[in-house]
Biotite code that builds the C-alpha atoms (Angstrom):
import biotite.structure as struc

atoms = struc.array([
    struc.Atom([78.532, 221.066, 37.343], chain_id="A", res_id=1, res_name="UNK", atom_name="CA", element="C"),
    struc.Atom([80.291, 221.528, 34.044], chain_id="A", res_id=2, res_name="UNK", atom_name="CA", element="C"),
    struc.Atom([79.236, 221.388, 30.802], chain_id="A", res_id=3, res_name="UNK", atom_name="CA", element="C"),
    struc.Atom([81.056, 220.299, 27.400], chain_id="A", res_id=4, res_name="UNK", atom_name="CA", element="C"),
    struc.Atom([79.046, 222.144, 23.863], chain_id="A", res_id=5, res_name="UNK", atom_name="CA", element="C"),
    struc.Atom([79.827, 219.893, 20.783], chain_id="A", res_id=6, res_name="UNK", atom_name="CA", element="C"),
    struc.Atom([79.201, 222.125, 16.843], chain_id="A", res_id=7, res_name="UNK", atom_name="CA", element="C"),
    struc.Atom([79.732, 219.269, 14.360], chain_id="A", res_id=8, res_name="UNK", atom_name="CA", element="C"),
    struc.Atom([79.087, 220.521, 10.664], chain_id="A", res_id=9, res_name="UNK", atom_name="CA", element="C"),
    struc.Atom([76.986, 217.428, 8.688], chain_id="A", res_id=10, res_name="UNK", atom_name="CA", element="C"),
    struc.Atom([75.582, 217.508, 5.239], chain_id="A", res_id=11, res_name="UNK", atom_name="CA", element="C"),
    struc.Atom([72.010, 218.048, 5.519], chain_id="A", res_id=12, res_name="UNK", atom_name="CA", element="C"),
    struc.Atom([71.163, 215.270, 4.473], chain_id="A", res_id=13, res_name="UNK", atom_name="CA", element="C"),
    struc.Atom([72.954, 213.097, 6.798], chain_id="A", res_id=14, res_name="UNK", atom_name="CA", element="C"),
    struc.Atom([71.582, 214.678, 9.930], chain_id="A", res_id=15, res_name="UNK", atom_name="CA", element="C"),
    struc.Atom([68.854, 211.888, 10.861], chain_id="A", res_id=16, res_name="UNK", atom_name="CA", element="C"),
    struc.Atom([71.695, 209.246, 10.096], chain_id="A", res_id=17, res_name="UNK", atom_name="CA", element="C"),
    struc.Atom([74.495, 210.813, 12.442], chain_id="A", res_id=18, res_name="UNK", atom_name="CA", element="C"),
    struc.Atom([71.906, 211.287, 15.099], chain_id="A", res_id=19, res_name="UNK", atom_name="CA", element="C"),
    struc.Atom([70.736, 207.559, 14.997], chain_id="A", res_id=20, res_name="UNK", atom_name="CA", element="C"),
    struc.Atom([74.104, 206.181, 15.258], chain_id="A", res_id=21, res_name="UNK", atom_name="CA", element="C"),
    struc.Atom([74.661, 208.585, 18.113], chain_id="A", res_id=22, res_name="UNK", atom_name="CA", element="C"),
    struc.Atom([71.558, 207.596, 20.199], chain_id="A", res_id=23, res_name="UNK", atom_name="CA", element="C"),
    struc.Atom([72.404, 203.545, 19.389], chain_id="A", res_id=24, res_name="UNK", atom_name="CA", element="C"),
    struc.Atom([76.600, 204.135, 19.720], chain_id="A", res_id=25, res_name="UNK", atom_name="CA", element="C"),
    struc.Atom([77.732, 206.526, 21.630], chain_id="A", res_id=26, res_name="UNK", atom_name="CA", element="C"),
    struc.Atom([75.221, 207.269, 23.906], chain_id="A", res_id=27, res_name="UNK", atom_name="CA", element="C"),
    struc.Atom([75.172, 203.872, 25.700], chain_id="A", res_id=28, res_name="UNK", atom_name="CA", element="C"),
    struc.Atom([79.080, 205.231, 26.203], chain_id="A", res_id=29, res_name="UNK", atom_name="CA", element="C"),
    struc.Atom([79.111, 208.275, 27.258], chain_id="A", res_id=30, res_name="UNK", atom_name="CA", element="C"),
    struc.Atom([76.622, 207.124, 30.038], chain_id="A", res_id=31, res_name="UNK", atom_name="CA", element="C"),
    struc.Atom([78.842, 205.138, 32.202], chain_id="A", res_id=32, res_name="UNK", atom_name="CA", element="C"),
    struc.Atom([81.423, 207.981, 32.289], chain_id="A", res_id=33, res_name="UNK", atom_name="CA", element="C"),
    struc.Atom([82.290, 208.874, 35.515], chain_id="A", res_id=34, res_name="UNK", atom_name="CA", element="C"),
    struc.Atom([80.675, 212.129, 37.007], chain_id="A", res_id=35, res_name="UNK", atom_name="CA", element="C"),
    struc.Atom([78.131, 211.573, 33.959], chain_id="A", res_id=36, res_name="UNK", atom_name="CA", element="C"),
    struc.Atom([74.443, 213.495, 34.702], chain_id="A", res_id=37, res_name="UNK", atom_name="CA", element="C"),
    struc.Atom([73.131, 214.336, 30.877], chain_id="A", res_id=38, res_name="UNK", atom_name="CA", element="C"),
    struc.Atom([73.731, 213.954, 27.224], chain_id="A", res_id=39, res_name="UNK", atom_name="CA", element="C"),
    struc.Atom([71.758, 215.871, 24.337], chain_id="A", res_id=40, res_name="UNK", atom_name="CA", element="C"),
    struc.Atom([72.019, 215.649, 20.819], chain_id="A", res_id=41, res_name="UNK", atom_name="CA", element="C"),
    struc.Atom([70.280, 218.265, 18.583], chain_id="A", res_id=42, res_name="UNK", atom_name="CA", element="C"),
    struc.Atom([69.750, 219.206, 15.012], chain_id="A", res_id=43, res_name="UNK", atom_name="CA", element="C"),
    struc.Atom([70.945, 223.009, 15.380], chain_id="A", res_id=44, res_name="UNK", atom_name="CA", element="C"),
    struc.Atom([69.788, 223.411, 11.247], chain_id="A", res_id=45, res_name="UNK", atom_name="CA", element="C"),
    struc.Atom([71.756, 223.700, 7.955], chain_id="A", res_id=46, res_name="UNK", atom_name="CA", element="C"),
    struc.Atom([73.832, 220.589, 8.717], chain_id="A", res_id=47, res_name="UNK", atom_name="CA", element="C"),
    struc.Atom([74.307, 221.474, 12.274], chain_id="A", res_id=48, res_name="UNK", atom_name="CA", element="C"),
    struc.Atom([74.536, 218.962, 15.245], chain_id="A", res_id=49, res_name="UNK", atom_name="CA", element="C"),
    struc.Atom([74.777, 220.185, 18.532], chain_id="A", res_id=50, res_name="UNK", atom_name="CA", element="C"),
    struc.Atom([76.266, 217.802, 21.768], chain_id="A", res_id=51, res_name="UNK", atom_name="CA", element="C"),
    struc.Atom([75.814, 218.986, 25.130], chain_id="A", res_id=52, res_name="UNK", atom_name="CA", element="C"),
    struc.Atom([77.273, 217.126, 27.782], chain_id="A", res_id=53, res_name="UNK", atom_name="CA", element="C"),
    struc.Atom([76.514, 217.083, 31.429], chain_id="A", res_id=54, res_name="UNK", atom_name="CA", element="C"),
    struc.Atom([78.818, 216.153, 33.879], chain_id="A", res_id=55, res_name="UNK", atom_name="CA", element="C"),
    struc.Atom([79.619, 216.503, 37.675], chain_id="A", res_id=56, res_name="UNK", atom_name="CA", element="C"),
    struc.Atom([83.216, 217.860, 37.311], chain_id="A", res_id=57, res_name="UNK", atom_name="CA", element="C"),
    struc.Atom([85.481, 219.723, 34.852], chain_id="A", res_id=58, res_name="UNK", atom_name="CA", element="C"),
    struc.Atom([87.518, 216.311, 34.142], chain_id="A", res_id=59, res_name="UNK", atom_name="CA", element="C"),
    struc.Atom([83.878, 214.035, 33.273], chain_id="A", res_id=60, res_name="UNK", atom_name="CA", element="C"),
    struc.Atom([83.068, 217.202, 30.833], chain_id="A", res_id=61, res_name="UNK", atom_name="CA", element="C"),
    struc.Atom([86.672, 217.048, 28.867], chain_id="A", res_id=62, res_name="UNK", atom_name="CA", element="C"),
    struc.Atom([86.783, 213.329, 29.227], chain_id="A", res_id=63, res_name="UNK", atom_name="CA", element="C"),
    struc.Atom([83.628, 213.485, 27.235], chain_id="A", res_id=64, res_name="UNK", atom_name="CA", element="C"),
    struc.Atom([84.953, 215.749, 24.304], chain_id="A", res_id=65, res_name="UNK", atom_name="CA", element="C"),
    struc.Atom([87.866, 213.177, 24.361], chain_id="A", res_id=66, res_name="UNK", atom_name="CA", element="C"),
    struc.Atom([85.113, 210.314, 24.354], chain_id="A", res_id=67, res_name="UNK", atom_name="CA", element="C"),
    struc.Atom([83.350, 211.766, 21.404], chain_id="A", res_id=68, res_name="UNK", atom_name="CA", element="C"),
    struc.Atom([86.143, 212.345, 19.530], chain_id="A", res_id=69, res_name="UNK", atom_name="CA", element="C"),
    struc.Atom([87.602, 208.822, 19.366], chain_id="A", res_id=70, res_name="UNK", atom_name="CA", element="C"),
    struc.Atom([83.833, 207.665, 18.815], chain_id="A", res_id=71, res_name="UNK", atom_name="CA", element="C"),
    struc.Atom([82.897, 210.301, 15.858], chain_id="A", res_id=72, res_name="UNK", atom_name="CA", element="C"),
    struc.Atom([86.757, 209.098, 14.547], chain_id="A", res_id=73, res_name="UNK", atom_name="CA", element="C"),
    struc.Atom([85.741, 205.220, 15.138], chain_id="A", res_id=74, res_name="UNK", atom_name="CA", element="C"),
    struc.Atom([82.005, 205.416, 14.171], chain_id="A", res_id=75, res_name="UNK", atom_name="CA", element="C"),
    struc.Atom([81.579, 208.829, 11.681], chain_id="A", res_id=76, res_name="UNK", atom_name="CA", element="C"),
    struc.Atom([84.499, 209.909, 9.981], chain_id="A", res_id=77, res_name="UNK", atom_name="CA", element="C"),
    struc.Atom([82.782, 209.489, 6.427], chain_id="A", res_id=78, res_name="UNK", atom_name="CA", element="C"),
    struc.Atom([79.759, 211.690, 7.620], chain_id="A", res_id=79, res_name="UNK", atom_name="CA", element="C"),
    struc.Atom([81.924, 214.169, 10.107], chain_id="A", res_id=80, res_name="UNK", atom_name="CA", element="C"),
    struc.Atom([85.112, 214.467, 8.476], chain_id="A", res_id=81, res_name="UNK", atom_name="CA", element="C"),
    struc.Atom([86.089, 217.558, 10.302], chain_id="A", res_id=82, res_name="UNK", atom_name="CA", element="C"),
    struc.Atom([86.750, 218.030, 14.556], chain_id="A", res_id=83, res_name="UNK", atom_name="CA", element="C"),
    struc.Atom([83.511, 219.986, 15.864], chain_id="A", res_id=84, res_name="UNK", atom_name="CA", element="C"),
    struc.Atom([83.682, 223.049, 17.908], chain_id="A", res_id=85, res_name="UNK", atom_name="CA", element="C"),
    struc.Atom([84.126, 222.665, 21.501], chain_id="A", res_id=86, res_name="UNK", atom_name="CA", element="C"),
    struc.Atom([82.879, 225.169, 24.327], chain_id="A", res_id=87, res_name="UNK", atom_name="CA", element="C"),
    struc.Atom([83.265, 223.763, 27.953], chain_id="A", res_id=88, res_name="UNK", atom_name="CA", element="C"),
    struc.Atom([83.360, 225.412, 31.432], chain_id="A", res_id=89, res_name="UNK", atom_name="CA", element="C"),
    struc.Atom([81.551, 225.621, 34.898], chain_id="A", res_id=90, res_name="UNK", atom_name="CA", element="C"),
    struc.Atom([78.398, 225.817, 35.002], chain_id="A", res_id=91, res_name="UNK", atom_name="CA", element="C"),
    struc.Atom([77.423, 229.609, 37.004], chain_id="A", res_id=92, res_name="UNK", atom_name="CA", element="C"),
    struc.Atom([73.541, 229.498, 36.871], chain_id="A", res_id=93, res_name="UNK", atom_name="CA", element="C"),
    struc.Atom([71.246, 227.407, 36.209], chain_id="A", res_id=94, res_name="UNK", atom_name="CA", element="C"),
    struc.Atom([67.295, 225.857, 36.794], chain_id="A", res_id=95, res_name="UNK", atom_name="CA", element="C"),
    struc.Atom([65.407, 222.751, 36.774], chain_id="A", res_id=96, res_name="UNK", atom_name="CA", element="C"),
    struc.Atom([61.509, 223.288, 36.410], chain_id="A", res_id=97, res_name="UNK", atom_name="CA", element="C"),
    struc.Atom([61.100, 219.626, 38.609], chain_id="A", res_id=98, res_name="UNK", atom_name="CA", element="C"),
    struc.Atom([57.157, 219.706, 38.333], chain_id="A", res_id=99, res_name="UNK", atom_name="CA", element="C"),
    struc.Atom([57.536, 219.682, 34.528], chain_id="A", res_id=100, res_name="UNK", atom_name="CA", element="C"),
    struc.Atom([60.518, 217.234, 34.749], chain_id="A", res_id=101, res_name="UNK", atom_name="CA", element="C"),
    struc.Atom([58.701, 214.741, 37.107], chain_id="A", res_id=102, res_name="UNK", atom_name="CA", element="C"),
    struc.Atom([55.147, 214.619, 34.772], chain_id="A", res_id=103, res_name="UNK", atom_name="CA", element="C"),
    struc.Atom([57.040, 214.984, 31.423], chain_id="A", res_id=104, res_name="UNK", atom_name="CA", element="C"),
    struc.Atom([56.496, 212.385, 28.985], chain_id="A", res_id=105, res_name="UNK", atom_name="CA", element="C"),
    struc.Atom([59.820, 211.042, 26.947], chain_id="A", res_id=106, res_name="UNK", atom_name="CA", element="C"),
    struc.Atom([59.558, 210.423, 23.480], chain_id="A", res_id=107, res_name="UNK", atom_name="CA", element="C"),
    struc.Atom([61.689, 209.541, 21.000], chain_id="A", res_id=108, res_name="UNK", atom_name="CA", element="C"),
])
């Protein structure tokens, strides 16, 4: 499993309007990518928004910083003006609480 970080740097103000545009744009994308398992967007604070991608293999997780990229370039270039910064690798430990995950309630 490997996993691709995303630190985009947003005016404050335009946090709620980047993530919006992700969840209706790019996430319906990113989805269908091959090797594809998860996809998290979060407001990190002070104009920070975080992108973790999920993916099966090392090519899924830099396919998806290529993905996001052309997307963010396509889509956000007025409100991200600047390339984010990207941490990817293998994946060495990790845990899934499946309990939790099976009762757990989405919400948006």
């Amino acid at each position: 499993m490997y996993v691709a970080i995303r630190r985009y740097q947003v005016d404050p103000g335009s946090v709620d309007e980047v993530t919006r545009q992700v969840l209706e744009g790019f996430i319906p994308i990113i989805k269908d990518a091959p090797g594809f398992l998860e996809y998290y967007a979060l407001d990190a604070g002070d104009g920070v928004i975080a992108a973790v991608s999920v993916f099966e293999d090392q090519s899924g997780a830099e396919e998806s910083s290529r993905m996001a990229a052309d997307w963010v370039r396509q889509n956000l270039s007025s409100l991200i003006p600047n390339p984010p910064e990207i941490t990817a690798g293998r994946v060495g430990a990790h845990e899934l609480n499946l309990t939790k995950l099976a009762t757990r309630k989405v919400t948006e």
